[in-house]
LUMKOLKE-829559 format. One record per residue (C-alpha): x, y, z; residue in one letter. Coordinates in steps of 0.02 Angstrom, whole numbers, plus 50000, padded with zeros to 5 digits. Example, Ala and Ser with C-alpha at 12.3 -4.5 7.8 and 13.67 -1.06 7.14 Angstrom:
% residues 2
506154977550390A/506844994750357S/
END
This chain:
% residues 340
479244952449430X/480154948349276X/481584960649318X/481784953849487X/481784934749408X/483324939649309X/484144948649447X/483764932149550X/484704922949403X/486304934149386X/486494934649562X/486434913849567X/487574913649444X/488884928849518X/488634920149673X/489194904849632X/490704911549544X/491494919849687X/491144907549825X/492224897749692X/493534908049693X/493534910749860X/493544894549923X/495074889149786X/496084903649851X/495674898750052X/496094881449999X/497754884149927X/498394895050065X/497704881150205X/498574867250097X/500044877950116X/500044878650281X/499614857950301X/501224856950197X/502384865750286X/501744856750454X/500744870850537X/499304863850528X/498724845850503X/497954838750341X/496074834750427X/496174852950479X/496134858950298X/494174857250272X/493684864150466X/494854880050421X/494204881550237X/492294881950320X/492504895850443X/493604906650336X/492164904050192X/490914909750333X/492144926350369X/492274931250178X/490534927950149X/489754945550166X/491034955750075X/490584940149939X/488544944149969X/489044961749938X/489844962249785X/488604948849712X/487184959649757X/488054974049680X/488824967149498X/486954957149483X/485924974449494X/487314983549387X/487354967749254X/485514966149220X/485204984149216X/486614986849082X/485804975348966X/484124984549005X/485094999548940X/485994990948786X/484314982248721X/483514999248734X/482144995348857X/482875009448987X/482265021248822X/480775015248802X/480075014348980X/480955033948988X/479885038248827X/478275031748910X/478635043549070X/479415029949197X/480695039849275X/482285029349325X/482105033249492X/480575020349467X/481705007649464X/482355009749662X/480684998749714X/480994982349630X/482664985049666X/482684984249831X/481194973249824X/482804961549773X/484104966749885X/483354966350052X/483334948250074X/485274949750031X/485514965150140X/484524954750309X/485724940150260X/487244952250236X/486884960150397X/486674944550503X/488344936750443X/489284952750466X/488594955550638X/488434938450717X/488944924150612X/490634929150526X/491444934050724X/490754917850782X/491564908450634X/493334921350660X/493214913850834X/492974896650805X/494364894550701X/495474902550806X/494924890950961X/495134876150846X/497044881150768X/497254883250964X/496764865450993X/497854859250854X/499364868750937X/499424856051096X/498694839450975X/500104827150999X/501604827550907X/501464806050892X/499724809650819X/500404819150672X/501624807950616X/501364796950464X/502124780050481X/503554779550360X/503794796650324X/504854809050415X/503844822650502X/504454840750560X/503824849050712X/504164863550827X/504604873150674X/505684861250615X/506834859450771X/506284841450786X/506034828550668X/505214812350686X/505184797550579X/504224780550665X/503964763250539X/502194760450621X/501204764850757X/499354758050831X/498124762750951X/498144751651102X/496724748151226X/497854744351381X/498594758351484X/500314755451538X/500514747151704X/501954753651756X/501144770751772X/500964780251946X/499354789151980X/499714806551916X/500304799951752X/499464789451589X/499424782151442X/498544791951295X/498604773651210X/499744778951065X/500984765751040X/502624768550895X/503894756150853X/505624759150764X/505944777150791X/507014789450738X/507194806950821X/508254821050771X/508214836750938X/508944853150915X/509414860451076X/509164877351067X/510144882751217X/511784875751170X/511474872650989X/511904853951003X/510924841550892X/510314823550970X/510104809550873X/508944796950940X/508344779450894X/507184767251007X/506324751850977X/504704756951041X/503774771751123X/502134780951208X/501244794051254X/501154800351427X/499984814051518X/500574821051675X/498554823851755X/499174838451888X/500154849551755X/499404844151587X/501204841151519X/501314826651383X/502724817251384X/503544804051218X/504144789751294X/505534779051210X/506204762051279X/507614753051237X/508694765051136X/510294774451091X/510794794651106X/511954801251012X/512234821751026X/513534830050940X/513904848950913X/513504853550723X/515644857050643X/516354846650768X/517074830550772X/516694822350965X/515254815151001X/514264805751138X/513554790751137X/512044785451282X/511054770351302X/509344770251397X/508124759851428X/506914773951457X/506814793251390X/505564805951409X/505564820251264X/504054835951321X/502884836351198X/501604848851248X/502204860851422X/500194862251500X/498754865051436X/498014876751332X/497844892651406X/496264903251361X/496264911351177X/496344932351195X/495244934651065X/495324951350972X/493854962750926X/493544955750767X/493234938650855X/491954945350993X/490154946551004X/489214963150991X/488684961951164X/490674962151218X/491064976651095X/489874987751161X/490314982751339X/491894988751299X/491605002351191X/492825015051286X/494155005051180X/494665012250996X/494914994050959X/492934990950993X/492435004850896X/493345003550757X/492524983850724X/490694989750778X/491035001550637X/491664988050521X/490254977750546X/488854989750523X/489724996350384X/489434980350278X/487804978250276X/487414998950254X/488704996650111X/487544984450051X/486194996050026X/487285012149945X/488135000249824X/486494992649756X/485705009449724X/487385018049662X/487165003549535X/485645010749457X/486335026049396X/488325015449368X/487285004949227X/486835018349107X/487785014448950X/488315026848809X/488115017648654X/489455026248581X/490665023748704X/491485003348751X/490054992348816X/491214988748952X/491585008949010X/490115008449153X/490774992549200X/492664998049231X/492015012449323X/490975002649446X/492304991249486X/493435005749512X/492085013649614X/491874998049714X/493724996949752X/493935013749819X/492385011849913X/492584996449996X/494645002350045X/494075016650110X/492935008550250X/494484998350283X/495495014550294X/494285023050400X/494115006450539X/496055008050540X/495985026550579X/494835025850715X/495795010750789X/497195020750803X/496255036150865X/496665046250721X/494595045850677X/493095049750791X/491825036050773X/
END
């Protein structure tokens, strides 16, 4: 009981220390991406959630592992491993409380590998999907300039409101998605012909064609002005109306990959290498759960004459090899170089 009570306490504390880690290092890269515009800000915590959800075995894993290999170390350094082998008690002895410990983890490990972590890779890819065909008028930031379309268009609008009335000049396939701008500035990059527009309206909208799905920015009362980038002419239009395409349809379906479907589906299509090679990933979590926790029992005998730190070095090293060589293996059969 007492063993498993400090197990219970390392582990907390392991635990708690990766998850950190983890979610600093997820956080960084999504801020990256909310910075360079690919996704928006709100997005940040939604992303940071399900990627925490996909890391979160391998995490289990190695927490279960360094708790079992920690406390049993300092059972070895105090001297109580000696005494307990001097009295008869075999080390083998200490599998039972071990796992005693580990198979809550291992039930948890096994669940998020199987079900929870695809459902979370899934999510997150349906929801980056749904921030693909978001507006581009709902991602701007009044008074700041805003890039788009990988930078080929750039908007900058000095306020904008929701509005409540639809636009009665509309016919019945089109509407208002009640997103009103005033004072903006556009800057288009025609990728055909390479020629750069320049435009500036008083006010705008959003319009939603119903038939196609196609969203439409809607400026009134402005000025044009495209030139060709190292050349001197320009031209100069007025309009009282201008449509810019926002978002070309809807959404079509995501193709999920095999890491992102349920078991059911992998085993429906288990003729695949594809399949295999994930229903092999995920079962190999949870049973790597299990090897790594007993491997830790004999990894945490320490040599008092050698560093305190040797047995740790070697499990890490262990660990590393391990865990890259279930990667390497997924990757072989994928590419049908590997029987499952």
């Amino acid at each position: 009981t007492s063993i498993r009570k400090e197990f219970t306490r390392s582990a907390s504390g392991i635990a708690v220390a990766l998850i950190a880690i983890l979610l600093s290092t997820q956080l960084i890269r999504f801020l990256k991406e909310a910075v360079s515009g690919n996704i928006s800000p709100e997005a940040v915590i939604v992303l940071l959630c399900f990627a925490t959800l996909q890391f979160l075995p391998i995490v289990l894993t190695l927490t279960l592992f360094v708790s079992v290999l920690l406390c049993l170390s300092r059972v070895h350094r105090d001297s109580e491993m000696l005494i307990w082998l001097s009295a008869g008690v075999s080390a083998l002895k200490w599998i039972k409380p071990v796992l005693k410990f580990a198979t809550p983890f291992i039930v948890v490990i096994a669940i998020l590998a199987l079900v929870i972590s695809p459902w979370a890779s899934r999510m997150a890819a349906t929801y980056r999907l749904q921030l693909t065909v978001k507006s581009e008028l709902s991602q701007i930031t009044p008074g700041t300039f805003r890039e788009v379309k990988k930078g080929q268009r750039v908007f900058f609008v000095e306020s904008n409101n929701q509005s409540n009335n639809q636009s009665n000049n509309q016919n019945q396939n089109k509407a208002d998605d009640n997103f009103q701008i005033g004072n903006i500035f556009v800057a288009d990059v025609n990728k055909a012909n390479g020629k750069l527009s320049i435009i500036t309206s008083q006010t705008g909208y959003q319009e939603v064609e119903h038939k196609t799905g196609n969203k439409y920015i809607v400026l009134k009362n402005g000025l044009r002005y495209e030139v060709e980038p190292g050349q001197l002419d320009f031209k100069i239009t007025e309009f009282k109306l201008y449509k810019l395409v926002a978002q070309d349809g809807y959404a079509q379906k995501t193709n999920f990959n095999s890491n992102r479907q349920t078991l059911i589906e992998l085993f429906n299509a288990y003729n695949t290498n594809s399949s295999k090679a994930e229903i092999l990933w995920r079962f190999s979590i949870p049973i790597s759960a299990i090897i790594l926790v007993l491997l830790a029992i004999p990894l945490s005998h320490v040599n008092p004459r050698a560093a305190k730190s040797t047995n740790i070095i070697v499990a890490i090293l262990l660990y590393a090899i391990y865990n890259n060589s279930i990667s390497v293996g997924q990757a072989w059969v994928a590419q049908g170089k590997l029987s499952f």
